[in-house]
N, C-alpha and C positions, 0 to 999 in steps of 0.2 A: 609702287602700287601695292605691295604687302603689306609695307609698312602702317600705309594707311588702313588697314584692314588689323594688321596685326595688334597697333597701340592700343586702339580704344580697346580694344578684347581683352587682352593682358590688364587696363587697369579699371574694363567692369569687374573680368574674374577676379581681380587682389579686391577693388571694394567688396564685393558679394561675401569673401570666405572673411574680410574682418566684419560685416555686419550678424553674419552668422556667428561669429567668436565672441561679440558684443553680444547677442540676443541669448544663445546660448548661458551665458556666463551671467546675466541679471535673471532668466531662467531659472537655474539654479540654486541663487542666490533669493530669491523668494520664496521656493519650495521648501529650501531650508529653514527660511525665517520664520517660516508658516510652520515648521515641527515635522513636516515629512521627511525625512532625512531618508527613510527605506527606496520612498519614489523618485530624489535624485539618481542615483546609480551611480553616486563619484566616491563612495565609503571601499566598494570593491570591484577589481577588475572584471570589465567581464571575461567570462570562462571562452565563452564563442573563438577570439581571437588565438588562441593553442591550438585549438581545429582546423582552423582555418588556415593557419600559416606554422604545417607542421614540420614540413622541408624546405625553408628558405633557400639555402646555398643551392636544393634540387632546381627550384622554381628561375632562380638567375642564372643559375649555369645553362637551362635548356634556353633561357632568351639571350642571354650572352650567343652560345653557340649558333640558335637561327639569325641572329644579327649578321654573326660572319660571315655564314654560307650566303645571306642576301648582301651582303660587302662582295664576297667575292662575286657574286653570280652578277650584282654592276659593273665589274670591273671585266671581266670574260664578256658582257654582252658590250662594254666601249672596245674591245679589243678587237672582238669579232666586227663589230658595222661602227668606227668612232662618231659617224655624224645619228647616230642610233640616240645616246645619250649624250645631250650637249649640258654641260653642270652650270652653265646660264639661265638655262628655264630646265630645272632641275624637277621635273615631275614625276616621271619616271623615274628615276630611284627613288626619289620620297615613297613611292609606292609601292615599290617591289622591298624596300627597306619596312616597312610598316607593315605586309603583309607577312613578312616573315618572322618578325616581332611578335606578331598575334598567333603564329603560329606556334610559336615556342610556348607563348601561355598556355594555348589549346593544348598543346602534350602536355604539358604542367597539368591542366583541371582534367584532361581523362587519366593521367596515371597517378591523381591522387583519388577520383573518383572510385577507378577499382582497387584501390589498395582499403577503401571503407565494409567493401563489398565482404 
């Protein structure tokens, strides 16, 4: 029942990002031929991406870390009730797994947020 939900998804997402890597790419390739070489943006990197991603190792160690604690905190909650979480119709983790995920981002984007300040 996934499966069929999950396929077609996986190969609209793979076409979409190669039509965009094709449009993209004759894009460019016109602006250039046209003499605007300044309005491509491919001559130099942009600056934005050094701000952005100033503590990498920071940013995967805090989602590493909340992975775990949501690894372990499935594991204590089949231990505590085992018919709690059945890994048959695996919902419940996929969602206490994902929320903790996001939470590791979240302390990522507020503790780069004040360190701008």
């Amino acid at each position: 029942m996934v499966t069929d939900v999950l396929i077609p998804a996986v190969v609209f997402f793979g076409l979409y990002h190669m039509m965009k890597l094709i449009a993209d790419y004759l894009l460019k390739r016109k602006i250039i031929k046209a003499g605007h070489i300044d309005k491509a943006g491919i001559l130099e990197p942009p600056k934005q991406s050094e701000e952005i991603n100033r503590y990498p190792s920071l940013k995967w160690g805090l989602v590493a870390l909340t992975t775990g604690i949501g690894f372990i905190i499935i594991e204590v909650l089949r231990q505590v009730n085992p018919t709690m979480i059945d890994y048959h119709n695996a919902v419940l983790p996929v969602g206490i797994l994902l929320v903790f995920i996001s939470l590791g981002f979240l302390i990522y984007f507020f503790i780069m947020n004040r360190k701008k300040i």
